[in-house]
C-alpha positions in Angstrom: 201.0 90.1 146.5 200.8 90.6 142.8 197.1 90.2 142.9 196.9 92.7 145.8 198.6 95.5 143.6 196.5 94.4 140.3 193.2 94.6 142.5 194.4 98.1 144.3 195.6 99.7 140.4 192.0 98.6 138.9 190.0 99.8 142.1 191.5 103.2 141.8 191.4 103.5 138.4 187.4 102.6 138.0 187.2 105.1 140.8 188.9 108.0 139.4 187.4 106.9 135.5 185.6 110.9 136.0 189.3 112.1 136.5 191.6 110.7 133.9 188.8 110.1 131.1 188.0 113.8 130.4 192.0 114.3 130.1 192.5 111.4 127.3 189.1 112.7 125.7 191.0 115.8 124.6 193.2 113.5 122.3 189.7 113.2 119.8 187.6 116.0 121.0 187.9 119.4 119.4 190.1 121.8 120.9 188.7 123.7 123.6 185.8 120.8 124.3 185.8 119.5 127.7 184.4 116.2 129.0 182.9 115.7 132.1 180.8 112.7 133.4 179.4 111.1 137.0 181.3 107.8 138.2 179.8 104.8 136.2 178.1 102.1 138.3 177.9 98.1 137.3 174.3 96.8 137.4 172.7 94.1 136.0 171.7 96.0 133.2 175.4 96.4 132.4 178.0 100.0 132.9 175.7 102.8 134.1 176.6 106.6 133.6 174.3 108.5 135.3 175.2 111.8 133.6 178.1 112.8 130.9 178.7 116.5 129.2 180.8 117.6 126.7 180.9 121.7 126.6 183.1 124.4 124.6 183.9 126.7 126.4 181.0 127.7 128.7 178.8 126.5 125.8 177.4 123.2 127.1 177.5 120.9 123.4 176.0 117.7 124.0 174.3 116.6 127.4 173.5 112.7 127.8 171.6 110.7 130.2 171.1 107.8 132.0 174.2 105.7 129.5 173.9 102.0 129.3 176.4 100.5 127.8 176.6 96.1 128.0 177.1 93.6 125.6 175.3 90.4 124.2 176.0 87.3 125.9 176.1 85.1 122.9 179.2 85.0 120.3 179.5 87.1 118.1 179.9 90.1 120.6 177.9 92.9 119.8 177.6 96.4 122.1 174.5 97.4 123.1 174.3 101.4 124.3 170.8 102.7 125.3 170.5 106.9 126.4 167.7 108.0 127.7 168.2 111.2 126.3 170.6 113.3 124.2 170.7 116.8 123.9 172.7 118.9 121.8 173.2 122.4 121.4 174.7 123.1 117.9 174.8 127.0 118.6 177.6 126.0 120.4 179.5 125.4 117.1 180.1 129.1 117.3 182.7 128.4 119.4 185.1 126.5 117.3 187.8 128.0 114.9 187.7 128.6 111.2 190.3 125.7 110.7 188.2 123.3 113.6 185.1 123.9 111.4 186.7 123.0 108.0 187.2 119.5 107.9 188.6 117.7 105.3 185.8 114.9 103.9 184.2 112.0 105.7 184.6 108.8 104.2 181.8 106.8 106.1 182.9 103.6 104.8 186.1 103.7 106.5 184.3 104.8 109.4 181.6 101.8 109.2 184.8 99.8 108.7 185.9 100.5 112.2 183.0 100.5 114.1 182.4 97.3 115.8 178.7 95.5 115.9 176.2 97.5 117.7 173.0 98.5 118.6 172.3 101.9 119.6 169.6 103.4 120.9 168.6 106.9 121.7 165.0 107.4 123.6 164.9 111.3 123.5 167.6 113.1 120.9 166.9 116.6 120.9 169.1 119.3 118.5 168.8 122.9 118.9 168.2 125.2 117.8 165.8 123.0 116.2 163.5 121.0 119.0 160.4 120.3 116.7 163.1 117.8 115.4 163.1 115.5 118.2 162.8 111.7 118.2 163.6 108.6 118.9 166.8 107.2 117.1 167.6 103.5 116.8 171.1 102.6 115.0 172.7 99.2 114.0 175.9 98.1 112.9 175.9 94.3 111.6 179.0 92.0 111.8 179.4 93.1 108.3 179.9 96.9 108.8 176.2 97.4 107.1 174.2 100.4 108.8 170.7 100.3 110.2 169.1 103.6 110.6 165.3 104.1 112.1 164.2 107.9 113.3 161.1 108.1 114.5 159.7 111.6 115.5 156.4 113.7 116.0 157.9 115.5 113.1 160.2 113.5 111.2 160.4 110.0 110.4 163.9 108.1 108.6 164.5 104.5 107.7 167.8 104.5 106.2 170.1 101.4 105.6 174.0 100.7 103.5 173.9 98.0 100.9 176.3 95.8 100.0 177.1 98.1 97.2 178.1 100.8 99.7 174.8 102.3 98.5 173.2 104.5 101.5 169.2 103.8 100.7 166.5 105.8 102.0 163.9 104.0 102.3 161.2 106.2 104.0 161.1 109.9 104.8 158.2 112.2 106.5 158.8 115.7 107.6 156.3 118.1 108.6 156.9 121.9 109.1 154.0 123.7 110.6 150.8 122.8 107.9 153.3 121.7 105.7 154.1 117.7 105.3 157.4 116.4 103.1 156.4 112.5 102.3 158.7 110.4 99.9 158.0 107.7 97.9 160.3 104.8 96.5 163.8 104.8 97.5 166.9 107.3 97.5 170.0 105.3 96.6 173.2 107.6 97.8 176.8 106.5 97.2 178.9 106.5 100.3 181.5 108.0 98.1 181.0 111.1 95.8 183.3 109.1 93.0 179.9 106.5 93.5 177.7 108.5 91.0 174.9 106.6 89.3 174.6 106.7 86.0 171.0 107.5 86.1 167.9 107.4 88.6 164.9 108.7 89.5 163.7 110.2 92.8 159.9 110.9 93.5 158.6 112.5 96.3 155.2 114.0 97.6 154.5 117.4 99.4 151.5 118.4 101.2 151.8 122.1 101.9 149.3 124.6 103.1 149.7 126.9 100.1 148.0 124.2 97.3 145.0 122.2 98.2 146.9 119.6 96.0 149.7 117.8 96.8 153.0 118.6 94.7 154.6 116.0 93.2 158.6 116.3 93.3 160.6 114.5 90.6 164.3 114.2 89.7 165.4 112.3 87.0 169.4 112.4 85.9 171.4 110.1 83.4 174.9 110.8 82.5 175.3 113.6 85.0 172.5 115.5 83.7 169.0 115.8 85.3 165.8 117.7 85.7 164.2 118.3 89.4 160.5 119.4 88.8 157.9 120.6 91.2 154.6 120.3 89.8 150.9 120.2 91.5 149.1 117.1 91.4 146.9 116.7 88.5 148.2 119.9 86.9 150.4 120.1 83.6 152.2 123.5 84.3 155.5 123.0 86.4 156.0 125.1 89.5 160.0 124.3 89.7 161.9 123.2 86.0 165.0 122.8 86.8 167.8 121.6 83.9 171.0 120.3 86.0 174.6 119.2 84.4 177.2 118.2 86.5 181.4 118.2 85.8 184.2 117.8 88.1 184.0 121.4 89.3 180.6 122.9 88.6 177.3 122.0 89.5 175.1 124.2 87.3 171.4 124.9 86.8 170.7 127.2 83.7 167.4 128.4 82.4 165.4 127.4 84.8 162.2 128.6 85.8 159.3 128.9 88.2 156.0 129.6 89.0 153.9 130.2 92.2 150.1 131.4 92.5 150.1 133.9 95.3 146.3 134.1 96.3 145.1 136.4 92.5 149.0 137.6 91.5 150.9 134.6 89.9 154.8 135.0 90.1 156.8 133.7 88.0 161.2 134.2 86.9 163.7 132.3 85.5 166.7 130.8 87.6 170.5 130.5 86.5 173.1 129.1 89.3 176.4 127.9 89.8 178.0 125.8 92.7 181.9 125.7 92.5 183.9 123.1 93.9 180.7 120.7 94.7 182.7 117.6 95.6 184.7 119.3 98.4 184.0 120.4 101.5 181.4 122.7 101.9 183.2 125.3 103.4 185.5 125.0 99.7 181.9 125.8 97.6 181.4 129.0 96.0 177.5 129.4 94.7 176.3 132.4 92.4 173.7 132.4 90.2 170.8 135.0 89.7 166.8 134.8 89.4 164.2 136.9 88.8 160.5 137.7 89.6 157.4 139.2 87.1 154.9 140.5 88.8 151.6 142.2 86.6 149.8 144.9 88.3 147.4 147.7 87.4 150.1 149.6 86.0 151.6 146.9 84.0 154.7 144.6 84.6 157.1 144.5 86.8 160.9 142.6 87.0 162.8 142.4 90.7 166.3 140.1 89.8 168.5 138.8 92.8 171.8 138.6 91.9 174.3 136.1 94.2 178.4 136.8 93.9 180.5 134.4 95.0 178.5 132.6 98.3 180.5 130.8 100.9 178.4 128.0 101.7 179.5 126.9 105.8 177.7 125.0 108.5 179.0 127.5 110.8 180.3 131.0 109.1 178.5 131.3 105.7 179.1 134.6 104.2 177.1 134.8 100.5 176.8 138.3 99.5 173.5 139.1 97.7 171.7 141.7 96.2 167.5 142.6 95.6 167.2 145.2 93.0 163.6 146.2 90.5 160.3 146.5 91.1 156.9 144.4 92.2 153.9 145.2 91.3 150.5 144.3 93.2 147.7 145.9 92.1 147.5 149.4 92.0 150.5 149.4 94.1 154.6 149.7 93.5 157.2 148.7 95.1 161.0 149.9 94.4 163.3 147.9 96.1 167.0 148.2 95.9 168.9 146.1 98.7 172.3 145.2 99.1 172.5 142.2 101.5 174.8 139.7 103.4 173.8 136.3 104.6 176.4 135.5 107.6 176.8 133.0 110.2 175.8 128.8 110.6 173.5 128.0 107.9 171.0 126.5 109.1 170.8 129.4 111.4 172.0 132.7 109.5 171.9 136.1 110.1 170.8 138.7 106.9 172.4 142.0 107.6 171.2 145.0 105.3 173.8 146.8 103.6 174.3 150.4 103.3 171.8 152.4 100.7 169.5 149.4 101.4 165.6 150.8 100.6 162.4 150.2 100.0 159.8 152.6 98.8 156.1 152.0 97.8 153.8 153.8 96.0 150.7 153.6 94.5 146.8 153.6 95.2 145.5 151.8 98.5 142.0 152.1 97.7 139.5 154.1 95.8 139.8 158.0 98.1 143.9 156.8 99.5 146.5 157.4 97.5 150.3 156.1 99.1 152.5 159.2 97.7 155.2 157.6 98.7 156.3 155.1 101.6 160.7 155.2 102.5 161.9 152.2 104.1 165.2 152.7 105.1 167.1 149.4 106.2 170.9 149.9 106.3 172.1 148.3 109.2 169.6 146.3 110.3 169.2 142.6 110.3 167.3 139.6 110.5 167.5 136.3 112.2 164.8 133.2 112.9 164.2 135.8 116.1 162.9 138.9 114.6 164.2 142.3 113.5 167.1 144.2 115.0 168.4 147.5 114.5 167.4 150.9 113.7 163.7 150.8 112.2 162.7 153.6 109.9 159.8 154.3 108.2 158.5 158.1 106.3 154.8 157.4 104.7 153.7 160.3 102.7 149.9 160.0 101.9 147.0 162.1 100.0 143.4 161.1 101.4 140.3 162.5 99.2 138.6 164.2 102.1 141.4 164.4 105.2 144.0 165.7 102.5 147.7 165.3 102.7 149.4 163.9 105.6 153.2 163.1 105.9 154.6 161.0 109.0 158.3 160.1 109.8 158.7 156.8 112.1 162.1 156.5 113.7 163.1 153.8 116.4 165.2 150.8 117.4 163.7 146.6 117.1 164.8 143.8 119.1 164.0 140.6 118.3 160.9 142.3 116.6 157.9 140.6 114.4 154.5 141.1 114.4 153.3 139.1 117.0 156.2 139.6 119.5 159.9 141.1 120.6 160.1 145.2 120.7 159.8 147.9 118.1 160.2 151.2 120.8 159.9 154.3 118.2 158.8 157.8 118.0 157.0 159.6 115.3 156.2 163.1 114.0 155.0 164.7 111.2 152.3 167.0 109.8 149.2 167.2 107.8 146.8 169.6 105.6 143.3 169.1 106.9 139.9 170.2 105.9 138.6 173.4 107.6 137.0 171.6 110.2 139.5 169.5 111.8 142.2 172.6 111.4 142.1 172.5 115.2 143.4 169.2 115.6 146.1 170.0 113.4 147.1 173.2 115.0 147.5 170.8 118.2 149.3 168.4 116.3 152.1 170.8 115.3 152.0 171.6 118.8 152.8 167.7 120.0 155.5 167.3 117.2 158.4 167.7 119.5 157.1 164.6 122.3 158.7 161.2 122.2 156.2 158.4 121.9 157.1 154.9 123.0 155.0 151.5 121.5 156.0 148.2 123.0 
């Protein structure tokens, strides 16, 4: 009789696993999260899930399918879990708190420490909003609590492993980001904990980037908590990136450095100061400021544009660094006055750049040998930009002075969507007026007489 109840209580409770297992999920999952999943099956292959969610709110987080999950037959027991695919949808983040989002910091070698042997295995892991990241990821856990990581991607590669000096090595990385290719060298030896800093080291790595027909050679080199990180072009002498480093128990800081970059005939070049509070926190606890600047030499001489950074919050999922653009560039014959209060907001890997109010851009200068640009008035307060486009109110009044078609002044005035050159919506209207020579005066005449229409350009 006994065995009749045990058999009835395990039946039910293997049937009803997709009723009760969301409910005891919500003791580790974030609040608000929701589990759901399909009724597992036993094959031979082992526990079979055809189908498991997690969402926030109607936000659906993580999607997995086709779970295996068995274990090896021979002592000592190790799990083996094979997806087919993963899929998550960090924009979901949004979702969570302030207080959810701030965590206090992970000690992964506690967490190795209670993470039995394992071997997973991921065919398809997909994270947006970034899907060029895809791959296929392989992770171990030995009998020892050591880590085995291999990422193998179109787009990515990572062979990662612990040591038994709870060292996290990298031992091979490869990224490539349109044209441009990230390719290290040697290996990266990262304590597990921040109180693990090495007393020296030396990273190299090797960038292949559509902008040099070189590659660039990336070095950092730091002993006693003090470092330089150089970009420099292969075969070439002059630095791109000089970066002097010192580290304490509050500040990161980076002081008098500078850089360089060839931009096609106009080289750019500044000087770079910053400061990260509170480095060994949690990110959400850092605070960066700093400032840098850009020379530019054009026909009219030099120019200096400084951006200035008070205060940044740095947070995966509501960064708010306030920032500012202010001085001139100059290209050519051409200038360009640009004073721009600005706020980065949001996740950041994802941010959004809001324009400030008094935000402007004007430009000035000669365009070619009969143009002169009297003046061109970007107005940008309130607008903003995200990896989508433009959005907001689009503004633009160009006042030009032409040899032979003489003076001609136009005011553009509309709203962007998602707007960039090659796609979303810029609908605007435009007006204006213009001196022409005697014989075009009768276009002109019917151009003051069109001034009033509404013209829409998608």
């Amino acid at each position: 009789m006994l065995f009749i109840i045990l058999f009835f209580i395990v039946i039910t409770s293997w049937f009803s696993i997709p009723h009760w297992l969301p409910r005891v999920s919500q003791l580790w999952l974030p609040k608000g999260a929701t589990l759901s999943m399909t009724l597992p099956k036993i094959t031979g292959q082992g526990i079979v899930v055809a189908d498991m969610k997690i969402a926030l709110g109607s936000c659906e987080w993580v999607k997995v399918d086709q779970l295996t999950v068995s274990s090896a037959t021979k002592w000592p027991t190790k799990w083996i879990i094979n997806a087919q695919s993963l899929v998550s949808d960090n924009n979901c983040l949004s979702q969570l708190t302030d207080d959810q989002a701030t965590q206090s910091e992970i000690d992964i070698k506690q967490i190795l420490t209670t993470i039995p042997s394992m071997e997973l295995t991921i065919e398809q892991l997909v994270l947006h909003p970034w899907p060029f990241l895809a791959g296929k990821l392989q992770l171990q856990v030995s009998q020892s609590h050591h880590l085995h990581i291999d990422y193998q991607g179109q787009n990515v590669q990572f062979l990662a492993r612990t040591t038994m000096a709870d060292y996290f090595n990298i031992e091979h990385m490869f990224l490539r980001l349109n044209e441009d290719t990230v390719n290290l060298t040697g290996n990266i030896s990262q304590p597990l904990s921040s109180t693990l800093i090495p007393q020296q080291g030396k990273i190299d790595a090797i960038f292949t980037t559509n902008h040099y027909t070189k590659p660039v050679i990336a070095q950092l080199n730091w002993a006693n908590r003090s470092g330089i990180l150089q970009l420099t072009e292969q075969q070439s002498q002059m630095p791109l990136l000089f970066l002097p480093w010192q580290l304490d128990d509050q500040y990161l800081t980076i002081k008098q450095g500078n850089w360089r970059w060839q931009n096609g005939d106009q080289l750019l070049s500044g000087k770079i100061d910053l400061r990260l509070a509170n480095w060994r926190d949690n990110l959400a606890d850092m605070r960066i400021s700093g400032r840098a600047n850009m020379l530019t030499t054009g026909g009219e001489g030099k120019a200096n544009l400084v951006l200035t950074i008070e205060q940044g919050k740095l947070d995966w999922l509501n960064s708010h660094i306030p920032f500012q653009l202010m001085g001139q560039v100059k290209i050519n014959d051409l200038i360009i006055d640009m004073r721009t209060p600005t706020l980065i907001s949001g996740p950041l890997l994802s941010p959004r750049i809001t324009f400030l109010p008094s935000s402007l851009i004007r430009m000035y200068g000669k365009i070619n040998k009969t143009l002169m640009l009297d003046e061109l008035r970007l107005p940008l307060a309130g607008t903003y930009l995200t990896a989508q486009g433009v959005t907001g109110r689009l503004q633009a009044i160009a006042d030009t002075t032409d040899s032979y078609w003489g003076k001609v002044k136009l005011h553009f005035d509309g709203q962007a969507n998602n707007f960039k050159p090659d796609q979303g919506q810029w609908r605007w209207r435009y007006w204006g007026h213009a001196q022409l020579p005697p014989p075009l005066m009768p276009i002109g005449i019917l151009a003051v007489m069109v001034t009033g229409l509404t013209l829409y350009w998608w």
